[in-house]
N, C-alpha and C positions, 0 to 999 in steps of 0.2 A: 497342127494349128498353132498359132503365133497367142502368145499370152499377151491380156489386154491388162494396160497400166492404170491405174485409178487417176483422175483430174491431178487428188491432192499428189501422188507420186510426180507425175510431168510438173506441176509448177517448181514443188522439191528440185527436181532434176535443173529446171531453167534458174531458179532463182543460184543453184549451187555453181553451175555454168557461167552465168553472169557474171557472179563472185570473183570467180577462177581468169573467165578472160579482160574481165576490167581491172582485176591486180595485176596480169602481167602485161595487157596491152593497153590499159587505161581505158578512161571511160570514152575519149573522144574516137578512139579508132576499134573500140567494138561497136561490133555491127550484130541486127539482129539476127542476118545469116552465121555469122560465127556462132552467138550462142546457141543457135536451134541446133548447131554441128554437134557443140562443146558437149550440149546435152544428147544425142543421139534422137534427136526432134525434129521436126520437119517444120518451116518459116509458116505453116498455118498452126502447128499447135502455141509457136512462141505466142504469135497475134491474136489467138484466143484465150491466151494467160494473159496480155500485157496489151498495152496500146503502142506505148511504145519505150524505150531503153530507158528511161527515167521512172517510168514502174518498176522494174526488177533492181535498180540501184536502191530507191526508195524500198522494199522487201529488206534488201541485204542490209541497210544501214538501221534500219528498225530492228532488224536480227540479233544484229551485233550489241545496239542498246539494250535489247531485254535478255540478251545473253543466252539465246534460244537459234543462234547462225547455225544456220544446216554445214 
């Protein structure tokens, strides 16, 4: 049987995902199907962390200010 992730783990994974393809392909040319990849996630769990790619920027830049970046 497949071991089940917790909520807070998948967002960890997406917000880290994010991070990683919007520093090397920027923000305009990730897409939500990259990150759902980047994090080993499927395009309905990204959409039920996030609305859309200015969620997960907004996570990472918050991160990075309180010095708490996954």
């Amino acid at each position: 049987m497949g071991r089940r992730i917790s909520a807070e783990r998948h967002l960890i994974d997406l917000v880290r995902a994010a991070a990683d393809v919007m520093s090397h392909e920027g923000f305009d040319r990730a897409t939500t199907r990259r990150v759902a990849e980047a994090a080993g996630a499927s395009q309905a769990a990204f959409h039920s962390a996030f609305r859309d790619m200015q969620e997960p920027l907004v996570a990472v830049a918050e991160a990075n200010a309180d010095g708490s970046a996954p």
